[in-house]
N, C-alpha and C positions, 0 to 999 in steps of 0.2 A: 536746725542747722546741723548738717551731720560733720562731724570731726574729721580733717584731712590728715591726712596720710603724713609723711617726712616729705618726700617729691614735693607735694600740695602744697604742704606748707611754706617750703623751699621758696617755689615757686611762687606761691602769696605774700610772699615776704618782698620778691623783687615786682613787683606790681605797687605793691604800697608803698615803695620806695620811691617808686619813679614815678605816681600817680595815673598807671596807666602807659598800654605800649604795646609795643610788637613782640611777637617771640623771640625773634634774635636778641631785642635790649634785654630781656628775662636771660637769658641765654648767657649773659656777658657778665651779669652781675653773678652768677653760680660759681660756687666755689672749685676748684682742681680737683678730680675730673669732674668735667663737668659731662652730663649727659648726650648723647646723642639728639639734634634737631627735632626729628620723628619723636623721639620718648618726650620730650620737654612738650610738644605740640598737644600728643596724647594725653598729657595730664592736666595742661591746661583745657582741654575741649569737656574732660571731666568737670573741673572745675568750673565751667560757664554751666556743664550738665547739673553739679549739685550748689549753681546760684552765686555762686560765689563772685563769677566773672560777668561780664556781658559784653558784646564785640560787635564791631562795625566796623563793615566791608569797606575797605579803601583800596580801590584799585583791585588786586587782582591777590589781595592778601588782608587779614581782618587786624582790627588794634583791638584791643582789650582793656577794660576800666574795672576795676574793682566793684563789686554789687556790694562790699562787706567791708566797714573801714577795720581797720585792725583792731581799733580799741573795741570794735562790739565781737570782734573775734578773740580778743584775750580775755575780754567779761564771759563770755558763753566756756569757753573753755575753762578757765580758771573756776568757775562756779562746777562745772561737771567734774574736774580733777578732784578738788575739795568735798564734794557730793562722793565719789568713787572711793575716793581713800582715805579719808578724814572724817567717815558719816557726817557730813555737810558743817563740820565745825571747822571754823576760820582759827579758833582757837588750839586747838591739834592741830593745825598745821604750823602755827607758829611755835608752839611748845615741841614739835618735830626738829625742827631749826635750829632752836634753842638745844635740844640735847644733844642734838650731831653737832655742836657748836660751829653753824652755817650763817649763823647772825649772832653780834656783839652786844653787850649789852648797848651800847651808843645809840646803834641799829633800832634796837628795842623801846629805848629812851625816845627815840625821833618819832616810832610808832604811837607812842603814849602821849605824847606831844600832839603829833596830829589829831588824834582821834579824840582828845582834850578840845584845841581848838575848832575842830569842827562843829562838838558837844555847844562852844560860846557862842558860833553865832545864832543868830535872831532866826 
C-alpha cells in the first residue's frame, strides 16, 4: 500500500466519510481553498491508480468507492510511522508523548487499563 500524499489523503478522508461518491461531493466536503475540479479529479484517478479507489461509470461521469477502509489505512500507516521513527517500538512513541507532555497521565492510566483488560479476556 503505498502512502498518500496530503491531496490523497484529503481526499480519502471525504470518500470514507460519505461512503463513496462523485468528485464534486469530495469537492464540498474540502476545506477553504479548496482546489480547483481538474486537480481534485487528478488526484483521485491516482488514487483509483494506486487501489485505493475504484469507480463506476454512471452516465457520462464515474462514482467512486473506497477499495481501503480507513482503519486498514491508519493500521498500515501508523505501523510504517512507528517502524520510521520510533525503530518499530510502540513504546518510544508513547514515551515520546509523555516527554513533550502530549498525553496526561489519565491518558496513560486509560492505556494501561486497556491493554490490562484486553491481557483478561479468554
Amino acid at each position: 500500500m503505498e502512502r498518500l500524499t496530503q491531496p490523497e489523503e484529503e481526499a480519502m478522508r471525504g470518500f470514507w466519510q460519505l461512503g463513496g461518491g462523485f468528485i464534486k461531493d469530495v469537492l464540498e466536503l474540502l476545506p477553504e481553498p479548496r482546489p480547483p475540479y481538474t486537480t481534485l479529479a487528478s488526484t483521485v484517478r491516482n488514487l483509483e491508480r494506486k487501489g485505493y479507489l475504484s469507480s463506476r461509470k454512471l452516465g457520462n461521469t464515474f462514482r467512486f468507492v473506497p477499495s481501503v477502509t480507513a482503519e486498514e489505512y491508519r493500521r498500515r500507516f501508523l505501523g510504517t510511522f512507528v517502524g520510521d521513527y520510533f525503530r518499530n517500538s510502540y513504546k518510544e512513541l508513547v514515551s515520546f508523548f509523555a516527554q513533550e507532555q502530549k498525553i496526561s497521565p489519565e491518558e496513560l492510566q486509560d492505556i494501561i487499563d486497556m491493554i490490562e483488560n484486553r491481557k483478561s479476556r479468554p
